[in-house]
N, C-alpha and C positions, 0 to 999 in steps of 0.2 A: 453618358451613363458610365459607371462606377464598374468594372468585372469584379468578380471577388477576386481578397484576397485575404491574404494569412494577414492576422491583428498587428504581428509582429511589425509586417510589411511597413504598416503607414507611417513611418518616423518623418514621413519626406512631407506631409501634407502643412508641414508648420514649415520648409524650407521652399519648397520648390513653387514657380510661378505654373499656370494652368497646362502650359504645351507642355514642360517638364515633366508634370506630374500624369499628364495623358501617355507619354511616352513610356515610361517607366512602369502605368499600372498593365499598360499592355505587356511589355517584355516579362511583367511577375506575376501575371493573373492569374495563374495557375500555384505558384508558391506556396509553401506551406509555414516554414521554418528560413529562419536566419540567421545571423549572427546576433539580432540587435535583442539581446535580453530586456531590455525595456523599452516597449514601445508606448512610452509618456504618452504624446500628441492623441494617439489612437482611442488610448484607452480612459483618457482623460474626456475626450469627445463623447463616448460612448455612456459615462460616466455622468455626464452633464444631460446626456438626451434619457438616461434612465431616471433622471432627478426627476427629471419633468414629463415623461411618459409613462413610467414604471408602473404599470397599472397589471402585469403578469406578477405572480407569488415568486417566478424564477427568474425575472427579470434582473437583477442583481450577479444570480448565482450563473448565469450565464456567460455572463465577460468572466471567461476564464482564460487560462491559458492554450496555446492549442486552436481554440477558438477562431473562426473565420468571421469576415464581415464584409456585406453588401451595401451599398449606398447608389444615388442617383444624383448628378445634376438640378435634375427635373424637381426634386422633392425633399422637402429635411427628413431627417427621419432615417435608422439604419435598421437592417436585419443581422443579429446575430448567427451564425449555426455552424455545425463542424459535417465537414462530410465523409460517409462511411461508403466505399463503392463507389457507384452510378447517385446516391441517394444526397442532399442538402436537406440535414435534419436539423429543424430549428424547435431549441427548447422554450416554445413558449408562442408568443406572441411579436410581433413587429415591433418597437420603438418609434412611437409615432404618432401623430396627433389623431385622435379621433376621427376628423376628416379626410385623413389625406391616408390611413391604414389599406384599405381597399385599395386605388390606388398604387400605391408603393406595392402591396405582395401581386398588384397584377403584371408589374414591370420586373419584380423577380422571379415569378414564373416564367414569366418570358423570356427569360435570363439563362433560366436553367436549364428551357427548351433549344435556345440554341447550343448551352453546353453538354447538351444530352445527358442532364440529368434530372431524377426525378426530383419532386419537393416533398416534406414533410412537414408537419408541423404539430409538436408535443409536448405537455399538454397545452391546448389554449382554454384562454376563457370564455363562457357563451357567447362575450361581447365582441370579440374577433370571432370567434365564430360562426357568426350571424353571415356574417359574408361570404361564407362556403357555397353557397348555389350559385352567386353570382360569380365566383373567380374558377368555376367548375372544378370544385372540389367534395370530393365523399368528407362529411363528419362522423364520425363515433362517437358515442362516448365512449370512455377508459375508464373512468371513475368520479369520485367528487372530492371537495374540498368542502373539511367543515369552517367557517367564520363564526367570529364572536363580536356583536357589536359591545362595543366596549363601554358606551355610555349606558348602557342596559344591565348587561352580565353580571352574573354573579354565580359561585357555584352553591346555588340554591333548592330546595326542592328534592323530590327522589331520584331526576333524571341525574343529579349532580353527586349522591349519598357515595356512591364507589370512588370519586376523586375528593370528597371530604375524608373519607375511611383514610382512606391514603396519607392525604397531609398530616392527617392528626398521627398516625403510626408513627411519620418521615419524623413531626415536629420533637414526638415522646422519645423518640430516638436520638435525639439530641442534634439535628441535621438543620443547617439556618442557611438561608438563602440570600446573597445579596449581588447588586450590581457591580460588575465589574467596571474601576473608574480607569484604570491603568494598565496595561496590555505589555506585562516586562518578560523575559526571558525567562522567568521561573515558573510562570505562570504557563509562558506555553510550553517548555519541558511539562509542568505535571498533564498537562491538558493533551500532549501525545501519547503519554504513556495511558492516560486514561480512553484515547479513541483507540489503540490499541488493543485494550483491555477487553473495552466496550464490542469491538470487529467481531472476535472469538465468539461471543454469543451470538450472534448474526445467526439466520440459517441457512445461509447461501454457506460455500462453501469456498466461496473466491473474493476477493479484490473487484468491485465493481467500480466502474467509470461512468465518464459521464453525468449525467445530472445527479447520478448517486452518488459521486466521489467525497469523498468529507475531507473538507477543506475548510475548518470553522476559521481562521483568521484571514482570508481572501476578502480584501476590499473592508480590512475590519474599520478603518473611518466610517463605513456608513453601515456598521452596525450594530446593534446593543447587545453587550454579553450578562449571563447571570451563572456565578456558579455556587455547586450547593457541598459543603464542607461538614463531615460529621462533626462529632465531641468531642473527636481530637485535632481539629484543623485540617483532616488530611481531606483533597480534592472528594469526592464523589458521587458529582453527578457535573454537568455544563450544559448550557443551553445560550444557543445563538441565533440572534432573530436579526432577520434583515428585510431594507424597509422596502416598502410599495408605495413612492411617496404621491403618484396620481390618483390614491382612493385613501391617502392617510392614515394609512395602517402599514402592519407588518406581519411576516412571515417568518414563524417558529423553526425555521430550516434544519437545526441541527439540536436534538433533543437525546442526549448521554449520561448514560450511569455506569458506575461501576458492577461489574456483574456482581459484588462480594455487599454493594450500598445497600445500607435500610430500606428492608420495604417502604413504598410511597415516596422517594426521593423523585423521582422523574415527575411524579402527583405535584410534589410541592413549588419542584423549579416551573412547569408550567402555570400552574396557578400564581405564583409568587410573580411570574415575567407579567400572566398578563395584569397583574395590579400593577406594575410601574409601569409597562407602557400605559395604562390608561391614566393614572394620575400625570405623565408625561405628555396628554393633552392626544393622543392616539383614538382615532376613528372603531374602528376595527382592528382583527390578529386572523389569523388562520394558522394552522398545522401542517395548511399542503396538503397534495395530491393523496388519496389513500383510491390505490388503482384496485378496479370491480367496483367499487362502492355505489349500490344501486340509488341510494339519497338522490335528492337535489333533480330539479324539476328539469324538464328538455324544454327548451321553447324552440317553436313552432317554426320560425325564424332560421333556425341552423341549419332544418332539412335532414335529420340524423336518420342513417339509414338502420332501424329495426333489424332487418335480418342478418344485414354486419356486423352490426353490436352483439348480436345473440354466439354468432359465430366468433366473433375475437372474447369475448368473455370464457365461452365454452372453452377456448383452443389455451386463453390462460390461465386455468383456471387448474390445466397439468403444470404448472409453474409455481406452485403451489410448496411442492419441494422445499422450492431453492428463495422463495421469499412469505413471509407470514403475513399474507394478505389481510385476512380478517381479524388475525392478533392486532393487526395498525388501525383496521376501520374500530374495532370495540376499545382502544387505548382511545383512540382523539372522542369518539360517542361519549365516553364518562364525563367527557366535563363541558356538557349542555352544550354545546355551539346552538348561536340562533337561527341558522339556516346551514344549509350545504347550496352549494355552487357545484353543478355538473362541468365535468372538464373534460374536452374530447381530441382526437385525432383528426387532422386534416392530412388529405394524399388529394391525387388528380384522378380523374376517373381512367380506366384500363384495366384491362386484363395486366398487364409488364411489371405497370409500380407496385402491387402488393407483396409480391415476393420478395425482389429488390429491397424495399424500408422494411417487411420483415429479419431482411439478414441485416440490414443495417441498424437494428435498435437490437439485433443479437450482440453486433459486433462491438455497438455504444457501450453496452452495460457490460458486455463479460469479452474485455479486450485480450483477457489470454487463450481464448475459444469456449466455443458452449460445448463441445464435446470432453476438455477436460474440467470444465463446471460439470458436466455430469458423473463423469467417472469418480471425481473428489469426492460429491456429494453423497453415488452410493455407495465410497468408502467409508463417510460418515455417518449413515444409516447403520448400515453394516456393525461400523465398531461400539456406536450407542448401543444397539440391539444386544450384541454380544457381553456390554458394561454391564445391563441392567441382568444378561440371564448371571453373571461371577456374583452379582448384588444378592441376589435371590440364593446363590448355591449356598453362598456366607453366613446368610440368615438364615437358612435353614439348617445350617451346621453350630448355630446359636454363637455364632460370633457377633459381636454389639459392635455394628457401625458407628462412629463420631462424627461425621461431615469430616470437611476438607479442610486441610491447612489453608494459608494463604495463599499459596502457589499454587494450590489446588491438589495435592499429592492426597491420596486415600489413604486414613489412618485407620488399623481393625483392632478389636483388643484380641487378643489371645492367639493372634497368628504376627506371622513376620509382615514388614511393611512390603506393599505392591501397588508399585509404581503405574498412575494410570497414564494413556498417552493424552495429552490436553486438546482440544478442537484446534487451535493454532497449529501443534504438529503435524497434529493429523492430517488437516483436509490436503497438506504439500504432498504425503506419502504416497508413492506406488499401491493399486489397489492391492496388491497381491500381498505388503506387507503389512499393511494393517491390522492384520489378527496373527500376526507372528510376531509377536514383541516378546523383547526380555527385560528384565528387570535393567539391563543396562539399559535403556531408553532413557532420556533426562526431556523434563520439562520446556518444551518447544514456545520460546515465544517472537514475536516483533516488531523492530523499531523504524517507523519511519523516516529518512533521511534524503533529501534533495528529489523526492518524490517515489523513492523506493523501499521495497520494504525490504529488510535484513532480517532473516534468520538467526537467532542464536538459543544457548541452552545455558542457564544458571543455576549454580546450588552456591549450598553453603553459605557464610558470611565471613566476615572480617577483609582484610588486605586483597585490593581483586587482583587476580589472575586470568589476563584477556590469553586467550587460546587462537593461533592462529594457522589453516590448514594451508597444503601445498597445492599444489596440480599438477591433474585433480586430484580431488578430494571432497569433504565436509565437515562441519561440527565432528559427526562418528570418529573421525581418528582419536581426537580424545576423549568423546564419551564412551564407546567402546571398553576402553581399559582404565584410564587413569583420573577421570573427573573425579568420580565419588571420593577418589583418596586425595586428593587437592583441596575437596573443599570439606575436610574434617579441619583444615587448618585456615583457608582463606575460602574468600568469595571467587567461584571458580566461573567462567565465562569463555565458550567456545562460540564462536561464530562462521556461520558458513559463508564465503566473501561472494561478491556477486556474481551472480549468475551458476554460481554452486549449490549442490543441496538444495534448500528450499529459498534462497536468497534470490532477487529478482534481479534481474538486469538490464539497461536500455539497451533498444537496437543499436547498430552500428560500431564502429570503431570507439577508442578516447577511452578507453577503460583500463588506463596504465597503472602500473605499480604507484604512482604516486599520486593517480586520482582514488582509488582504492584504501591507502591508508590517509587519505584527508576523511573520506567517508567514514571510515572506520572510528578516527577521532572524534566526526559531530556524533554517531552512534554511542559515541560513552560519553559525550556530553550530555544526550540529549537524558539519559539512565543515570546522568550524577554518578557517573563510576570517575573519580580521582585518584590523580598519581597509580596507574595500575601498572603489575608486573606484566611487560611484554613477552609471551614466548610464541616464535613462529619456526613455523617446520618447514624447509625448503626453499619453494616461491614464498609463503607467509613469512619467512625469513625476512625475503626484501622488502614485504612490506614494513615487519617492524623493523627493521632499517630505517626504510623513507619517514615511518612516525617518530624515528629518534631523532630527524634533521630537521621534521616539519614542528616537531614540541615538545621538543626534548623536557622541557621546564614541568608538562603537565603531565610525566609517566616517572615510573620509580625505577626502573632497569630492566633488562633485557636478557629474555633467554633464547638463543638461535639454535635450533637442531637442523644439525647438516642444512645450515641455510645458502640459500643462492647470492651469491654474494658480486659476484664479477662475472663476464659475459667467459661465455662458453662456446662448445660448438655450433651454436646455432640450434633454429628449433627442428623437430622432426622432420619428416618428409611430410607427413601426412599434415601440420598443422595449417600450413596455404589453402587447404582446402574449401574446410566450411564457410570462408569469410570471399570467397570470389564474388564477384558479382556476375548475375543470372545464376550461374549455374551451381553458388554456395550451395542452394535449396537441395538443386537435384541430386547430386553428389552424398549428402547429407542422408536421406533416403535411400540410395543405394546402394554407398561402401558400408554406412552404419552397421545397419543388419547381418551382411555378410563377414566383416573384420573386424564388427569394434569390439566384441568379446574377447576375441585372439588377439587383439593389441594391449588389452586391460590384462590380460591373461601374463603377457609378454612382459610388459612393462613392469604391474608388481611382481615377477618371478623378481627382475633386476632389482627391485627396490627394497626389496624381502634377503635378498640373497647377502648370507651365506645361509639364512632360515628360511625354512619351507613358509611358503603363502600360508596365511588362515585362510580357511576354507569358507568361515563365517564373515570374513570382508572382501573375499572376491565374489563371494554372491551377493550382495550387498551392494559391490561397487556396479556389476555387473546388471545390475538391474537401474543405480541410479545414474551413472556414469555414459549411456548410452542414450540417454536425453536428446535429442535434436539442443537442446538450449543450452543443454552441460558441456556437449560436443565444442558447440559456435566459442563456449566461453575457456574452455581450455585453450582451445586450437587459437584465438587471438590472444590469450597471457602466455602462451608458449612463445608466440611471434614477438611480440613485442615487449619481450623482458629482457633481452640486452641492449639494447636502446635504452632503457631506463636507467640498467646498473652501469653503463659506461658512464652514465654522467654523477649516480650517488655515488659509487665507489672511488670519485676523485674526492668527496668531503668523509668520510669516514675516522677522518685521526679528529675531528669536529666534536665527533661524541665522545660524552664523558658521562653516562650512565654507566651504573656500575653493569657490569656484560659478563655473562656467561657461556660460551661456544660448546656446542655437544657435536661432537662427532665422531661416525664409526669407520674404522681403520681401512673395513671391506666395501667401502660406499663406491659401486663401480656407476652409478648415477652422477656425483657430484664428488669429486677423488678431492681428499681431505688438504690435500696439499694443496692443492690450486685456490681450495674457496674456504675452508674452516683457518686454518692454521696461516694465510694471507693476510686474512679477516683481522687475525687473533693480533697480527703484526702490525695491522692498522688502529685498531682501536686501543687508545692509551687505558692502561690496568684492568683492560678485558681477561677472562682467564677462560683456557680451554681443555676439555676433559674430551679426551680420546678412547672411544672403547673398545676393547680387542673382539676380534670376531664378529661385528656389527656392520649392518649396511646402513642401507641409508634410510628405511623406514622404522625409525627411534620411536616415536610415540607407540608405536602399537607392538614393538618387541619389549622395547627397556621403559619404560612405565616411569620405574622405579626410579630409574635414572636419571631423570627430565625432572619427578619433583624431588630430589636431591638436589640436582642446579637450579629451581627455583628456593629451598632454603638456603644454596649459596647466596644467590644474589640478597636474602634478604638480612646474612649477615651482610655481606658488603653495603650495603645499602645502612644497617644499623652505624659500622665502625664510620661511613662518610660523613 
């Protein structure tokens, strides 16, 4: 028998002979992660037994990344699942022949009995869950899934009138729907920006994982896309179906609109998908899981315990919040499905495993915690409630609302513009500032890039101007004061780098200056932002640094304020800290609280100096800067940024971007001599503007003075 192990793990099963590979799964049975970024062998296996057993809706969407996997000797046939805890939660069903399913989950039960952990299993279908009383397992149901038998269907009838309503609006709208034959780089650029879009509207208030992760070109060979493009060509809806090829159907997994798309677009791409899978010679379609959904018959056979079901429904039914349960059951109802299919939970029986696989399907779906999904969420309660009573005060002061621009910005007539915060900015923000906004606030959005999501803030148009902050820091340094005036003249773009502001971050180490501005580059790939002006402030110095070594060819030039340029004294005292291992955690929790105001305090006096701190960016910093996360990610870009610049700072006379150097004479942070005016000596026809009486916190004293050297560079840039 087979221990789990991480997907990653099996590269060896196509190399090694049986004692080899017995050796090996024992020393890594426990393994999670590796080096080996493609585990072919594995997932090609996995890939082959979904072909021919894929008889779960998630069966597909399961071999992910991350992902674990179970196997036996004794039996063909694998289990997928990832584990959260003590718990082995499998999304879905076994992989496995009809026969031998029983079987195979009773030897991985038994598997996880001697790993001391529990099992799960979620959602399965009636047909695996038939076998619950015999592998002594409780079933629930969770909900159902509606099907469309496809040689039948049609949206015919009254049950159907709501998703006709729909198409014919989508179609008068001018919105045409068709299969995607070619899967090119343009396409998944528009189709990120559009899941992006689409997130915002969510009512969760996080990033969920897990079987909810949206990942529409994952395993895209096996599966069929359709997307829906209004009257002007531009993207507006996409839908992604993947197959189930043991019952010859497929599964509508990923169904997207633009929040701004004609009404009835989501109407039409479903409709329209399931007429070409069925002309496509397709069995059946389903929609998937829609959790509570009382539909869809119990058979007798699963053993579903009644008074569990009443009580997991009841207990999710406060969950309500954070997902629109019955908005999803009445979207898939509209368009007639011929049946619903009940879909339920399998656990072991006990008092221990409930609680357990309840933290662990907390920890699956909201991997940043369910305590700050709550806190987001009633920030976002909160700042709705507060939108609609400004809405009301407006109209009753007879001011004529217009809807919203594209970006979403509130337009009023007869009063000045005011700026609303968008659901993207918001749900990232501290509860306490959500209803203390100023008009300097800018339009919070973001872009996915190597599985993270990036924070940034955009106005204006023409020539972009990518904004880069130091550390710490965020976006705020230059929305704060100077964005609005940049982008009366170019397309303005600050971005908070990761693990800053609202930008995410991976655990661990490797988040160097030059893995940071490679990210930063697929981020304006992925936005079609070209040839943009670089300007970074300090540490975002080095980064646009490393972007002018890493592609030079794809930016127009560079503006560096008081940038970090060359190694220095070393990092702080304090920065070793949060990154220790065991004791990063505790440390973190307990000097936090006590000194990290008085070092934020401390620090920008120095960085301010020879000008007094704003009072409105140390409270500010002071509330976002003491993050357990902001902390982790300072305190390892403080460590690990002269190690970086020993090795850029030998290619510097390299670039030939036209370069602008801004620095203040009083920079007792970064003294001008040692790293602006070095710089200035290394970069050929770079030019550097010295300002008297100025420290080293330029963006948010001299404004002015930053977009002055950005219309330098864009003379130099004209006369090159």
């Amino acid at each position: 028998m087979f221990p789990h192990a991480a997907v990653r793990d099996f590269w060896w099963l196509a190399l090694a002979s049986g004692g080899v590979a017995a050796r090996y799964v024992k020393s890594r049975s426990r393994a999670r992660l590796t080096n080996f970024s493609d585990p072919e062998p594995i997932v090609q296996r996995l890939l082959a037994a979904q072909a021919e057993h894929g008889y779960n809706a998630h069966s597909l969407v399961s071999i992910a990344p991350g992902a674990m996997v179970w196997q036996c000797s004794e039996l063909p046939g694998a289990i997928v699942y990832n584990e959260f805890g003590k718990v082995w939660l499998v999304p879905g069903d076994p992989l496995a022949a009809p026969q031998d399913i029983k079987e195979l989950t009773a030897l991985f039960i038994e598997a996880a009995r001697e790993a001391k952990r529990f099992v799960a299993f979620m959602p399965t279908t009636a047909r695996f869950a038939s076998n619950a009383p015999e592998l002594g397992l409780h079933a629930i149901k969770v909900g159902a899934a509606p099907y469309f038998d496809l040689t039948t269907w049609g949206p015919r009838g009254d049950r159907a009138k709501k998703a006709r309503a729909g198409v014919n609006q989508a179609r008068r709208a001018g919105v045409n729907v068709s299969r995607v034959e070619n899967i090119d780089e343009s396409l998944q650029a528009e189709t990120a920006l559009l899941c992006e879009r689409w997130l915002t509207t969510r009512r969760c208030s996080m990033k969920l994982g897990w079987l909810f992760d949206l990942n529409p070109f994952q395993h895209s060979d096996r599966k069929k896309f359709f997307t829906a493009r209004d009257a002007s060509g531009s993207l507006v809806g996409f839908l992604a179906a993947s197959a189930m090829p043991a019952r010859c159907g497929w599964y509508l997994e990923d169904v997207i609109r633009l929040p701004s798309a004609p009404v009835g677009t989501a109407d039409l791409l479903v409709v329209e998908a399931l007429a070409a899978l069925k002309a496509a010679g397709a069995k059946i379609a389903t929609l998937g899981t829609s959790p509570l959904a009382k539909e869809g018959a119990v058979a007798a056979a699963v053993g579903n315990s009644e008074s569990l079901t009443r009580f997991v429904h009841s207990a999710a039914r406060s969950l309500a919040v954070f997902y629109n349960f019955e908005g999803l059951r009445r979207f898939k109802m509209k368009f007639a499905p011929s049946w619903w299919e009940s879909e339920y939970l399998l656990f072991p029986f006990g008092v221990k495993a409930p609680p357990h696989i309840a933290r662990a399907f907390i920890q699956a779906i909201a991997p940043q915690g369910a305590s700050r999904m709550a806190a987001q969420q009633l920030a976002r309660v909160m700042h709705l409630r507060r939108r609609e009573r400004d809405q009301l005060s407006e109209n009753d002061d007879s001011v004529s609302l217009r809807g919203t621009t594209g970006s979403g910005t509130l337009i009023a007539q007869g009063t000045e513009m005011r700026p609303t915060i968008p659901i993207s900015e918001l749900e990232a923000q501290p509860l306490e500032h959500v209803l203390d906004q100023t008009a300097r606030n800018y339009l919070g959005e973001f872009v996915s890039v190597a599985g993270l999501r990036l924070h940034y803030a955009s106005k204006g148009s023409g020539r972009p101007v990518v904004f880069i902050h130091g550390n710490p820091g965020s976006y705020q340094d230059y929305s704060l004061t100077m964005l609005g005036e940049t982008a009366r003249s170019y397309r303005a773009l600050a971005f908070d780098r990761p693990g800053h502001g609202y930008s995410e971050r991976p655990d661990g180490a490797g988040m160097t200056v030059e893995v940071q501005a490679d990210l930063l580059r697929q981020a304006l790939q992925k936005l079609a932002v070209e040839t943009p002006i670089i300007v970074g402030h300090s540490w975002g110095g080095s980064v646009a640094l490393a972007m002018a070594l890493q592609c030079e060819d794809d930016l127009a030039g560079l503006v560096l304020l008081a940038p970090a340029a060359y190694p220095s004294e070393g990092p702080q005292w304090w920065a070793s800290l949060p990154n220790l291992p065991v004791f990063g955690k505790l440390i973190l929790k307990v000097l936090t609280p006590l000194i990290g105001r008085r070092l934020i305090k401390d620090n920008l006096r120095d960085a301010y100096h020879p000008q007094p701190i704003q009072e409105d960016y140390l409270k500010a910093a002071e509330e976002l800067w003491t993050r357990d996360s902001q902390v982790k990610a300072c305190a390892y870009d403080d460590t690990s940024l002269d190690r970086s610049l020993a090795e850029l700072s030998k290619q510097y006379q390299e670039i030939r971007l036209p370069t602008v150097i801004v620095t203040g004479d009083s920079d007792v942070l970064l003294k001008p001599a040692e790293q602006a005016a070095r710089l200035h000596r290394s970069i050929p026809g770079a030019e550097l503007i010295c300002l008297p009486k100025t420290g080293h916190q330029i963006p948010l004293t001299h404004p002015g003075s930053v977009n002055h050297a950005i219309t330098r560079v864009m003379e130099l840039i004209a006369r090159s």
